[in-house]
py3Dmol code that shows the C-alpha trace and the ligand (Angstrom):
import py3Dmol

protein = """\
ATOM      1  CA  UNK A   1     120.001 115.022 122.234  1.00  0.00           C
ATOM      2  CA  UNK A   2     117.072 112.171 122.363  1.00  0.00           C
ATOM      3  CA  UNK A   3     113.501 113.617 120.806  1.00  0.00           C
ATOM      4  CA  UNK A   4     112.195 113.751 124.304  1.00  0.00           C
ATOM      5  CA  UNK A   5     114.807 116.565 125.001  1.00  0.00           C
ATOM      6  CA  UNK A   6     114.474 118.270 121.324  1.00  0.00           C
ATOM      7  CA  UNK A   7     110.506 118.656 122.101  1.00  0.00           C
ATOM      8  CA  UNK A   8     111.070 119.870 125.964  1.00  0.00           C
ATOM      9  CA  UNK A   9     113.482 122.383 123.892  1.00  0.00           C
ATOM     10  CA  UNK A  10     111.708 123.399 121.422  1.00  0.00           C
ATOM     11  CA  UNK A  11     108.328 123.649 124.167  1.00  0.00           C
ATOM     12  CA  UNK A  12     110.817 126.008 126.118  1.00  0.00           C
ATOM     13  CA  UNK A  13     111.796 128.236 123.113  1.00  0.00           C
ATOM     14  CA  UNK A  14     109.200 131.654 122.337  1.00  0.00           C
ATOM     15  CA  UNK A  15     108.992 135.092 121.006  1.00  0.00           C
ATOM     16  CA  UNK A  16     106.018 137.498 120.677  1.00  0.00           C
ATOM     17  CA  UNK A  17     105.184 137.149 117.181  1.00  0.00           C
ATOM     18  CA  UNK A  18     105.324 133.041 116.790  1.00  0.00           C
ATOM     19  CA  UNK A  19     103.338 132.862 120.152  1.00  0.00           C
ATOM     20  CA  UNK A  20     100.525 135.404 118.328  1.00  0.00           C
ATOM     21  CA  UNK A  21     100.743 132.911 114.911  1.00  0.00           C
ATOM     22  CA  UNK A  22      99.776 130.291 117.883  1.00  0.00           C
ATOM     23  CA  UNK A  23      97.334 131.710 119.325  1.00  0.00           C
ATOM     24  CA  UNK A  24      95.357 131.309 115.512  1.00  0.00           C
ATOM     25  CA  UNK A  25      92.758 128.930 115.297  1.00  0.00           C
ATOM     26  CA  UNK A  26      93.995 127.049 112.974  1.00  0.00           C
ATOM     27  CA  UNK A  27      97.737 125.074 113.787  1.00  0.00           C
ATOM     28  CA  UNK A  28     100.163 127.135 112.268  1.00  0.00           C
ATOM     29  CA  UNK A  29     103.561 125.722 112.441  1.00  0.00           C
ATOM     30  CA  UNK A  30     105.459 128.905 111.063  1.00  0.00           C
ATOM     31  CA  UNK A  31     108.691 128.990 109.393  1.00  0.00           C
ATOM     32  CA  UNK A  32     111.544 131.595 108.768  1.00  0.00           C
ATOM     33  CA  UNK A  33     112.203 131.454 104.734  1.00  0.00           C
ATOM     34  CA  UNK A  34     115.720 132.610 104.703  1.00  0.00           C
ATOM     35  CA  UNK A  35     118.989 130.423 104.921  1.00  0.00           C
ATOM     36  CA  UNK A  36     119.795 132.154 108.448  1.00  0.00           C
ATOM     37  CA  UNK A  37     119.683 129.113 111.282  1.00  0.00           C
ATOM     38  CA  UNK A  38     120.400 131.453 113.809  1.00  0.00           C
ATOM     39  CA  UNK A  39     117.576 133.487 113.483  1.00  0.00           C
ATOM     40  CA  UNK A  40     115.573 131.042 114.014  1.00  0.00           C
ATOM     41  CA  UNK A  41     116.878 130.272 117.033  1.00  0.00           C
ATOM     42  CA  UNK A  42     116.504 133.769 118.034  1.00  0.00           C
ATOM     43  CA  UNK A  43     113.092 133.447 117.021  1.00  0.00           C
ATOM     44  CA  UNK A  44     112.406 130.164 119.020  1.00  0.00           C
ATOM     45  CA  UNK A  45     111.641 127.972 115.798  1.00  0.00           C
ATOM     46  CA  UNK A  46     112.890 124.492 115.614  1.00  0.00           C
ATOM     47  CA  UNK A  47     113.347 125.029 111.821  1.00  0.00           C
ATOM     48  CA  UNK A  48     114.215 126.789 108.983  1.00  0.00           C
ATOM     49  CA  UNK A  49     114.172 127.533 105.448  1.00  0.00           C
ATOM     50  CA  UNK A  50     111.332 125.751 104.068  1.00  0.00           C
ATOM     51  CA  UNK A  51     111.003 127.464 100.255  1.00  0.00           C
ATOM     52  CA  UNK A  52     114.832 128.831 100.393  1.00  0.00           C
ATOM     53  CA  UNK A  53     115.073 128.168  96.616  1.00  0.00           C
ATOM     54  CA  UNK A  54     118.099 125.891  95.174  1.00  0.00           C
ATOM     55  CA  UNK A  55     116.213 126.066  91.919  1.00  0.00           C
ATOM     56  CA  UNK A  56     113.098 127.613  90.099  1.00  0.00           C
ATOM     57  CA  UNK A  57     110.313 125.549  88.561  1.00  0.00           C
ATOM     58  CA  UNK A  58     109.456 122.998  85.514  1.00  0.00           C
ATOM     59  CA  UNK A  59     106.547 125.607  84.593  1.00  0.00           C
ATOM     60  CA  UNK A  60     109.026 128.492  83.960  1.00  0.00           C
ATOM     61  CA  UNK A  61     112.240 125.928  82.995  1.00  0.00           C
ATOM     62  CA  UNK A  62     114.235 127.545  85.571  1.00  0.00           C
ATOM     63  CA  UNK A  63     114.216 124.264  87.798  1.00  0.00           C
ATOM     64  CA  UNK A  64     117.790 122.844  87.407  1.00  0.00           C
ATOM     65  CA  UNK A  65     118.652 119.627  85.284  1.00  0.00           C
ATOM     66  CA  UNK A  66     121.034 117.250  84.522  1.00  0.00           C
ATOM     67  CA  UNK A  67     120.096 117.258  81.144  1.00  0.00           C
ATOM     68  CA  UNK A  68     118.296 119.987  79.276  1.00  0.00           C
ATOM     69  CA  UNK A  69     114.452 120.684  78.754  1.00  0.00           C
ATOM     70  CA  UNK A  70     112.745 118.952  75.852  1.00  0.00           C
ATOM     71  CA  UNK A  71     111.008 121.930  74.574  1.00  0.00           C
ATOM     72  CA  UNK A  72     114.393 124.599  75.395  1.00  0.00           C
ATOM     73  CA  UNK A  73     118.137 124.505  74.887  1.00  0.00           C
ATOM     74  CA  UNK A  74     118.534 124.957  78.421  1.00  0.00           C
ATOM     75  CA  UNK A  75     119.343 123.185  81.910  1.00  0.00           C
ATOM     76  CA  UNK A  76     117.926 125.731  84.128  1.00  0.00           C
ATOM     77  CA  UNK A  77     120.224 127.190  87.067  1.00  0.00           C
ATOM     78  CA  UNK A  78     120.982 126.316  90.307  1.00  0.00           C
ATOM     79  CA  UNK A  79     121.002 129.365  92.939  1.00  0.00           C
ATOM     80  CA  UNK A  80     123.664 128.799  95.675  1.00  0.00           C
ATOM     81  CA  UNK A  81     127.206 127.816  95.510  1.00  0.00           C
ATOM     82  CA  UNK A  82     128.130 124.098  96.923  1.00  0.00           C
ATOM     83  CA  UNK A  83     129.828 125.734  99.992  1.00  0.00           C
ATOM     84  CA  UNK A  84     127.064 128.343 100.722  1.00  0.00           C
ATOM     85  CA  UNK A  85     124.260 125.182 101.079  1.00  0.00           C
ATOM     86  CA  UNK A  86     126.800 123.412 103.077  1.00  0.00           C
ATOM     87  CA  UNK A  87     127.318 126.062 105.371  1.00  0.00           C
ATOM     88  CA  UNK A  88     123.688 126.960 105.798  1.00  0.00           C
ATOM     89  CA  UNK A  89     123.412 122.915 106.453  1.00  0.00           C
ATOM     90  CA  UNK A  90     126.233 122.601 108.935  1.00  0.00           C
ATOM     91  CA  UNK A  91     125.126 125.896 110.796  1.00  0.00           C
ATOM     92  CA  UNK A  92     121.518 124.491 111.073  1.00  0.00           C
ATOM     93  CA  UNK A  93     122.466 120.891 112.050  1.00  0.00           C
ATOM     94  CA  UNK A  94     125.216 122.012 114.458  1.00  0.00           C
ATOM     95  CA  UNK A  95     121.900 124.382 116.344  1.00  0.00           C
ATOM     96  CA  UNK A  96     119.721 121.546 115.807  1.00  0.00           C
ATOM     97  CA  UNK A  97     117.534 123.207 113.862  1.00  0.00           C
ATOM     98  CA  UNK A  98     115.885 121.190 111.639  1.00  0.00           C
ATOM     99  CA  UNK A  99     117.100 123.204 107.982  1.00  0.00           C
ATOM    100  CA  UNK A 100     114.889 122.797 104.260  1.00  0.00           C
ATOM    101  CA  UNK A 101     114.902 123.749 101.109  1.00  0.00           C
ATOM    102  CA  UNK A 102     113.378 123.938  97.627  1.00  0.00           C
ATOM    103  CA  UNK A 103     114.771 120.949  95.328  1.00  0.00           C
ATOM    104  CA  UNK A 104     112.721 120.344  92.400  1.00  0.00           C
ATOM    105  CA  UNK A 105     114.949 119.864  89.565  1.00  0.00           C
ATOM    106  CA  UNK A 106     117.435 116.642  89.425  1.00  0.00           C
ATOM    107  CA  UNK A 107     120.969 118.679  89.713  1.00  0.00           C
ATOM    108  CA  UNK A 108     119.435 120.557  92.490  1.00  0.00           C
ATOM    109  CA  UNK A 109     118.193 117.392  94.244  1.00  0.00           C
ATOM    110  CA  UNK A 110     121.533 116.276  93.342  1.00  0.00           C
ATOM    111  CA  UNK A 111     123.378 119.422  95.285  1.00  0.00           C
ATOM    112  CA  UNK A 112     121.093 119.369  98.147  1.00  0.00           C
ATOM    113  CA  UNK A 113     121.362 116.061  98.891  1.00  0.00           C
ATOM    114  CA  UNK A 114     125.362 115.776  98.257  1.00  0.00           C
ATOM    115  CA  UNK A 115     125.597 118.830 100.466  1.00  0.00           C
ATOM    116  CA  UNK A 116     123.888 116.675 103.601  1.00  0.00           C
ATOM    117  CA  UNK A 117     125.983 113.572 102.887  1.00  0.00           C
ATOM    118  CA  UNK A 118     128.906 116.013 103.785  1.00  0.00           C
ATOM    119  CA  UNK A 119     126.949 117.440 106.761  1.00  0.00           C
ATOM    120  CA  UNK A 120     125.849 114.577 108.087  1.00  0.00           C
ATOM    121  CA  UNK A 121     128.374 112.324 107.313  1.00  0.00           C
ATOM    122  CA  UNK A 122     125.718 110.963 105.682  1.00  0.00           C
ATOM    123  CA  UNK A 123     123.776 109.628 108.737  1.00  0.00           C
ATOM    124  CA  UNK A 124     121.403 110.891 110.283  1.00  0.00           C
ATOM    125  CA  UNK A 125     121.812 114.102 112.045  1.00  0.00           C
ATOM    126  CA  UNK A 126     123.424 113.174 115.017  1.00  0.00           C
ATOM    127  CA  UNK A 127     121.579 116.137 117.243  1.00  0.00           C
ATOM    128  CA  UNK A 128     117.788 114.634 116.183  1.00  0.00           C
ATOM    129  CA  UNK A 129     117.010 117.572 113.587  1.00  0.00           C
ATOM    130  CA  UNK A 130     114.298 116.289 111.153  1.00  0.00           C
ATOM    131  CA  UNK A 131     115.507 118.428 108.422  1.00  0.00           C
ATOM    132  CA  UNK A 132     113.905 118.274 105.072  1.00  0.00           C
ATOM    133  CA  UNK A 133     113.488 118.798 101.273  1.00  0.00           C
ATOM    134  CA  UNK A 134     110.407 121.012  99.970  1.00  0.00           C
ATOM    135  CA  UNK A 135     109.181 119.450  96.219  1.00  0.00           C
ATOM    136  CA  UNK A 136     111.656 116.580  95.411  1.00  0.00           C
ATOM    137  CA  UNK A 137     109.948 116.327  92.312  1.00  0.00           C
ATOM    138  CA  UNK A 138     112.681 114.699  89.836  1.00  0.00           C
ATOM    139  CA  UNK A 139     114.390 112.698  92.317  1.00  0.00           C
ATOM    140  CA  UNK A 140     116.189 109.589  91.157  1.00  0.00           C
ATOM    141  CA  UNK A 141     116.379 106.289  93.320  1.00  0.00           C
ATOM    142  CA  UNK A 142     119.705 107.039  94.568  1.00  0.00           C
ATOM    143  CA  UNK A 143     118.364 110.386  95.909  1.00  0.00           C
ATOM    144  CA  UNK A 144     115.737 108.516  97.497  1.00  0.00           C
ATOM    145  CA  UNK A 145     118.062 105.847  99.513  1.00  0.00           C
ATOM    146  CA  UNK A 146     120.040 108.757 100.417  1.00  0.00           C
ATOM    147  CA  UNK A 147     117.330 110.658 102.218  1.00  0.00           C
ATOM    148  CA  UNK A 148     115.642 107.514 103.481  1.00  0.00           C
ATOM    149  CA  UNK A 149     119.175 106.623 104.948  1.00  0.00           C
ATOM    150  CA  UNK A 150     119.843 110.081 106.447  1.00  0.00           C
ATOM    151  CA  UNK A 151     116.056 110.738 107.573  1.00  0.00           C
ATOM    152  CA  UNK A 152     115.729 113.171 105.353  1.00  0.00           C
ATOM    153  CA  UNK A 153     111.853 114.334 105.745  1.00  0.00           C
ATOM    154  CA  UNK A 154     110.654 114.979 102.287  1.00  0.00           C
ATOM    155  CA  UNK A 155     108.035 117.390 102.095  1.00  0.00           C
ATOM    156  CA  UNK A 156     106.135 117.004  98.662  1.00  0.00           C
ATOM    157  CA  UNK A 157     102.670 118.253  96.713  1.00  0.00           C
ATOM    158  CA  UNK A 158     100.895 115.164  95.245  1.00  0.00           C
ATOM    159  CA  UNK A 159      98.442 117.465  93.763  1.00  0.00           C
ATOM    160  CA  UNK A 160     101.544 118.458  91.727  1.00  0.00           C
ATOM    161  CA  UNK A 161     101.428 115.113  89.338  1.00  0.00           C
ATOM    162  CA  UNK A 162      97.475 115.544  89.339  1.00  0.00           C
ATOM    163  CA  UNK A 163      97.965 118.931  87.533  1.00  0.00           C
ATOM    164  CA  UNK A 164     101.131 118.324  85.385  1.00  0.00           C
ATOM    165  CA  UNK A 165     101.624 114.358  85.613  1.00  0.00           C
ATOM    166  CA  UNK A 166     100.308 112.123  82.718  1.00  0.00           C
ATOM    167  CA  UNK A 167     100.374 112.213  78.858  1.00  0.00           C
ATOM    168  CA  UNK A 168     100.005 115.456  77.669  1.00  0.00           C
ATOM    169  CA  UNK A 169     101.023 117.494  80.571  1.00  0.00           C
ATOM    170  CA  UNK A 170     102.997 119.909  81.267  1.00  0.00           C
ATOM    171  CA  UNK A 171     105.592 117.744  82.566  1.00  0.00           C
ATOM    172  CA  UNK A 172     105.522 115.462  79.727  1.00  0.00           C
ATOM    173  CA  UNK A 173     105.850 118.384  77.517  1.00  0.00           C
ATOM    174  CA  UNK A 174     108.977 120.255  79.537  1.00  0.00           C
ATOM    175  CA  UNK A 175     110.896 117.010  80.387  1.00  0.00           C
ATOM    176  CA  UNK A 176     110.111 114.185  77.619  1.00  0.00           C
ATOM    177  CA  UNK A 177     108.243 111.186  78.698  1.00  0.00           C
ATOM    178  CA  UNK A 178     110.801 109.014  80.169  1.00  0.00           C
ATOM    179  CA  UNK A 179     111.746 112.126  82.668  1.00  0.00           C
ATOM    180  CA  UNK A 180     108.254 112.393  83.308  1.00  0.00           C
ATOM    181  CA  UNK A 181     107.810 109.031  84.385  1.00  0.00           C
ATOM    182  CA  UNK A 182     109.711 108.942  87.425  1.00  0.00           C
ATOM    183  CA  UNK A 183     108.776 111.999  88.819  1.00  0.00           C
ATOM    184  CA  UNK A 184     106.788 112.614  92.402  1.00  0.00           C
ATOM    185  CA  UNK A 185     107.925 109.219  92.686  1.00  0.00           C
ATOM    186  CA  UNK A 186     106.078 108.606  96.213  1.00  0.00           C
ATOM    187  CA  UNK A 187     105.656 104.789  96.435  1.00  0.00           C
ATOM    188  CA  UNK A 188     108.943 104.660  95.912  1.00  0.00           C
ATOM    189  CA  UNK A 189     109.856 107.057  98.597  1.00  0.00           C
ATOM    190  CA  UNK A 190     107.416 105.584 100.611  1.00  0.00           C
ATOM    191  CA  UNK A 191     109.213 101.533  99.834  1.00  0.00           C
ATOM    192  CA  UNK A 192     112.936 103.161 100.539  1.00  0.00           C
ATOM    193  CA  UNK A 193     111.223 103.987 104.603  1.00  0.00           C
ATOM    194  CA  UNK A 194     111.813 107.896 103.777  1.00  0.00           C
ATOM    195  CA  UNK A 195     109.369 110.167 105.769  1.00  0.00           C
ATOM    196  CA  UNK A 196     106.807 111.379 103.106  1.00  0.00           C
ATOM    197  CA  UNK A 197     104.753 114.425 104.281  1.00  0.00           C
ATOM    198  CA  UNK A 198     101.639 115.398 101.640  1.00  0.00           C
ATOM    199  CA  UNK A 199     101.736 119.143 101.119  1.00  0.00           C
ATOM    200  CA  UNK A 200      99.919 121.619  98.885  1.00  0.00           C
ATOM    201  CA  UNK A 201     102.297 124.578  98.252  1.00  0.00           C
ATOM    202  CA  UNK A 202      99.009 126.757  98.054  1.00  0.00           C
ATOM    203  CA  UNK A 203      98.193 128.673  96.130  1.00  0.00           C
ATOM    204  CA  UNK A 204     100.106 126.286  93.316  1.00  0.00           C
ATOM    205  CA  UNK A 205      97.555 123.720  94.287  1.00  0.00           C
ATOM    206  CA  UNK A 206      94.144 124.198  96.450  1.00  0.00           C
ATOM    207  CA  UNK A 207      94.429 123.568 100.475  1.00  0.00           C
ATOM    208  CA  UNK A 208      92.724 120.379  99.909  1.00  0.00           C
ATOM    209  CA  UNK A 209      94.275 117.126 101.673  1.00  0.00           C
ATOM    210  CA  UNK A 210      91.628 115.041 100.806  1.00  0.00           C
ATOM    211  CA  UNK A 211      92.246 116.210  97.160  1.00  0.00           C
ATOM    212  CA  UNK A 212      95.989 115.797  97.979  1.00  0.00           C
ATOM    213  CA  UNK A 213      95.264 111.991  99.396  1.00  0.00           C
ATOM    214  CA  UNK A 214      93.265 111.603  96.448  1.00  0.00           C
ATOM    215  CA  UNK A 215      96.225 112.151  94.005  1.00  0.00           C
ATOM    216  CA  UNK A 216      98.634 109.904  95.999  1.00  0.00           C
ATOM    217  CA  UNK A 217      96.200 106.553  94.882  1.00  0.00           C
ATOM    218  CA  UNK A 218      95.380 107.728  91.708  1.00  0.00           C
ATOM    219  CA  UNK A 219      98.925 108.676  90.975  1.00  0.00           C
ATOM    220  CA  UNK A 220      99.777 108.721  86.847  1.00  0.00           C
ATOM    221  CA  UNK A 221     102.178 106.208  87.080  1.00  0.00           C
ATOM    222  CA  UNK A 222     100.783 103.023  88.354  1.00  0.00           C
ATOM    223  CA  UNK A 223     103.689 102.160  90.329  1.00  0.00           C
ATOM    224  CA  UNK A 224     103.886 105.186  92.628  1.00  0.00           C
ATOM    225  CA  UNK A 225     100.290 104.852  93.413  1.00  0.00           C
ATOM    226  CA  UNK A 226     100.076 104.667  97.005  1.00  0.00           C
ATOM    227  CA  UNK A 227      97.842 102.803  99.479  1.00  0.00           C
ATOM    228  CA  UNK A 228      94.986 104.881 101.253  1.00  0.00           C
ATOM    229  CA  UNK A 229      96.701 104.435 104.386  1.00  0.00           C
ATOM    230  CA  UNK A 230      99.829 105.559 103.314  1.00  0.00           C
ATOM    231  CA  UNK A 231      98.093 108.402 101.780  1.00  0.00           C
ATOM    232  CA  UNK A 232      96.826 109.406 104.981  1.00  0.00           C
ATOM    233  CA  UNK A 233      99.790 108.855 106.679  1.00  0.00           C
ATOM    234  CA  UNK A 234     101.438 111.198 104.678  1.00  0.00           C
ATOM    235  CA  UNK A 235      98.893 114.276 105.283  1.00  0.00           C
ATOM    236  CA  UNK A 236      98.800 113.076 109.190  1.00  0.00           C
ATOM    237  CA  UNK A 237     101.351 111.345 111.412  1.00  0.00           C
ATOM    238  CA  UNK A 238     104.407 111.964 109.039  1.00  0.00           C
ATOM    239  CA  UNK A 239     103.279 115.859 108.432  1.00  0.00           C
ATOM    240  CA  UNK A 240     103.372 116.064 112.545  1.00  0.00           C
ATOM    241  CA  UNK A 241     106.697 114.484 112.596  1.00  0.00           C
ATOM    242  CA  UNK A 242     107.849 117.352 110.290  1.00  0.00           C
ATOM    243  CA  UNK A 243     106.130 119.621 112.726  1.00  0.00           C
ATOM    244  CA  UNK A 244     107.975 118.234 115.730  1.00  0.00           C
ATOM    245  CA  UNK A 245     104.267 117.618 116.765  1.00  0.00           C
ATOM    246  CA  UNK A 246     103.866 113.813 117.129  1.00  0.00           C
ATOM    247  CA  UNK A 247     103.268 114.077 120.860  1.00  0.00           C
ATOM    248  CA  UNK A 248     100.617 115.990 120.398  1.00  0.00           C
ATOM    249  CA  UNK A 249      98.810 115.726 117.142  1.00  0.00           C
ATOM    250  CA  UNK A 250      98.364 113.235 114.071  1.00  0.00           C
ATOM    251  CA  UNK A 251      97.348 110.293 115.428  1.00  0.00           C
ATOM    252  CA  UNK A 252      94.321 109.692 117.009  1.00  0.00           C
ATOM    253  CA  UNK A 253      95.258 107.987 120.676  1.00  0.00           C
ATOM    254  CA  UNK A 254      94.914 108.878 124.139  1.00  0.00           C
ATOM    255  CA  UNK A 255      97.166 111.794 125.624  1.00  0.00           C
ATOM    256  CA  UNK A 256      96.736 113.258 121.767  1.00  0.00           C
ATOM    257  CA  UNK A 257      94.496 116.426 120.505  1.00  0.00           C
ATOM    258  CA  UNK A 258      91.114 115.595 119.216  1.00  0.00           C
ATOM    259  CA  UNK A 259      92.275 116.701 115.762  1.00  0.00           C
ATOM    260  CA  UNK A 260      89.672 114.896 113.690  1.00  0.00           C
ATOM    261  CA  UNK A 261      87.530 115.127 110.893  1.00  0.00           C
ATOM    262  CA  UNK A 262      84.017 113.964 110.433  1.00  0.00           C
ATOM    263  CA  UNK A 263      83.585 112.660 106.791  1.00  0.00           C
ATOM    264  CA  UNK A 264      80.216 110.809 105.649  1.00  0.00           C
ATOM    265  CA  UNK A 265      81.903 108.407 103.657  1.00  0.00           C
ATOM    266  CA  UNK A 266      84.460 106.197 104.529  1.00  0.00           C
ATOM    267  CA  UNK A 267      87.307 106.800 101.755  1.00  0.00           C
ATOM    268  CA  UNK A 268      89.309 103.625 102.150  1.00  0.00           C
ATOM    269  CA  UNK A 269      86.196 101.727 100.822  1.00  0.00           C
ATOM    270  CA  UNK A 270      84.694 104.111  98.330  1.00  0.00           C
ATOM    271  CA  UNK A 271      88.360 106.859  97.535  1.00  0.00           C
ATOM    272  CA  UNK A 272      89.295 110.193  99.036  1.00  0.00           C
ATOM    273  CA  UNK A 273      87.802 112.502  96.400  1.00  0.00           C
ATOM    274  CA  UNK A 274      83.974 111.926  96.922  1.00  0.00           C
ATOM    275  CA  UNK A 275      83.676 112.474 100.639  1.00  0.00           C
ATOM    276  CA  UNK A 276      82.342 115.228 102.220  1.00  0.00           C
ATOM    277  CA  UNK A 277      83.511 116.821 106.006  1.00  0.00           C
ATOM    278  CA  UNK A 278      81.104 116.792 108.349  1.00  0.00           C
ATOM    279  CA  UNK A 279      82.886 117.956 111.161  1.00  0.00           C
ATOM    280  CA  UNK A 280      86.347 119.599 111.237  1.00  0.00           C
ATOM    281  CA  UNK A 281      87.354 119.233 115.301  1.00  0.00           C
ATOM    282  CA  UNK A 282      90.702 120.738 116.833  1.00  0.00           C
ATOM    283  CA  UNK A 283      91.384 120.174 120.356  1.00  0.00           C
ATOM    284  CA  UNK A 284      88.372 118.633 121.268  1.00  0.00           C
ATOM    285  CA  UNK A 285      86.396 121.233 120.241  1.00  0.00           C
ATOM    286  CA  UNK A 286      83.998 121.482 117.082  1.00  0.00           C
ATOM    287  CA  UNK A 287      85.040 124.296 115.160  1.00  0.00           C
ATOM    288  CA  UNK A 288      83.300 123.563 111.854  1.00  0.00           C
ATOM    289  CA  UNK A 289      79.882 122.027 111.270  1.00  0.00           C
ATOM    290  CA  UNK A 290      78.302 121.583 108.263  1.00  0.00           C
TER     291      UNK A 290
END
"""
ligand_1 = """\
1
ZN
Zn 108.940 125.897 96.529
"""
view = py3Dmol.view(width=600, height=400)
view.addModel(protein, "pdb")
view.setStyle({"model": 0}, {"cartoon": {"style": "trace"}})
view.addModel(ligand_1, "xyz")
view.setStyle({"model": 1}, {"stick": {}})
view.zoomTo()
view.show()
């Protein structure tokens, strides 16, 4: 199945309660948290999953690890079995439903990204599904290739290393400093040509993009700074691939939605964090005015 079919499918798809999340004024691209493809098929969503969690958190040290926490004699715990992902994987990719879940912790990365290899043969899925990874927070560079190689979307919080990156944090203090470098490691996700999409996982961190953007250049670790445009890529054209929505929205071109904002600064000269909106418009109409 080429994209043009996948989006005339997924167009076609519909069920009362999705078409009434629609119908919101804001875009609401809903997803069905529970490792069931089939439902959301029955449900006429293109994906599913989203925060099905393969691990906790680095907060609570349930988030799983290779090694264990600096500050606890413990690993934390991964929550499915390595044939359970699978077949949640396989179902999803075999309904070309684009399938996620919540990897934050290096073994979990690890399982979740073995588990597609197998899938997928490790290629791409074969029927178009953008499937992704929610967090990806301790990935290591051979996670990255992988999911760059696969087109495995990753879906990730910036804002998270603006809260818990950098000496003193709370990643430093859960993980050790040398873990803590490498973490949220978007330039190099970004370098690999993986599909980075900028996320907030509210209410963990504020529904701020430009906040979100913000974090991305001023990353704690010099090297996985990212360039503005890349920064906005990530909160625009690459979070409407995720979407399915790249026809439609993300971009600003003709035969697109007038899905703008009006700031009164321009932040690649003077940074994402100072500017103000203006204007917030969605399709082509103003519906927020300072
Ligand atoms: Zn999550």
């Amino acid at each position: 199945m080429d994209d043009k079919e996948l989006l005339e499918r997924i167009e076609a798809l519909g069920a009362d309660e999705i078409d009434a999340l629609r119908r919101l004024p804001a875009k609401i691209v809903p997803k069905v948290c529970e490792p069931d493809a089939a439902l959301a098929v029955e449900l006429g969503l293109p994906f599913v999953g989203g925060d099905v969690f393969t691990d906790g958190s680095i907060g609570s040290r349930t988030a799983a690890l290779a090694q264990p926490y600096a500050d606890a004699p413990t690993c934390g715990a991964l929550r499915f079995r390595d044939d359970e992902l699978e077949a949640f994987f396989a179902d999803a990719d075999r309904l070309g439903v684009a399938a996620g879940v919540h990897a934050i912790g290096d073994a979990a990365i690890d399982q979740c990204v073995a588990a597609w290899e197998r899938v997928l043969n490790g290629k791409p899925s074969a029927r178009g599904a953008r499937h992704f990874i929610e967090h990806f927070e301790c990935a290591r560079p051979e996670h990255i290739e992988a999911c760059a190689r696969m087109n495995l979307h990753l879906s990730m919080q910036p804002l998270f290393d603006a809260q818990w990156g950098g000496a003193g944090g709370m990643y430093e203090t859960r993980l050790g400093t040398a873990r803590m470098r490498g973490m949220n490691a978007l330039a190099s996700i970004v370098r690999a040509g993986a599909v980075l999409c900028g996320g907030d996982d509210a209410p963990v961190c504020p529904l701020d993009p430009l906040a979100g953007m913000r974090a991305c250049v001023e990353h704690h670790e010099a090297t996985e700074r990212l360039t503005p445009h890349d920064a906005l890529a990530a909160y625009t054209v690459n979070a409407a691939r995720l979407a399915y929505a790249e026809t439609r929205t993300g971009n600003l071109a003709p035969g697109l939605a007038a899905d703008l904002v009006v700031l009164d600064r321009d932040p690649f000269e003077d940074g994402f964090g100072d500017c103000t909106v203006l204007e917030t418009w969605s399709d082509w109409r103003v519906v927020y005015r300072t």
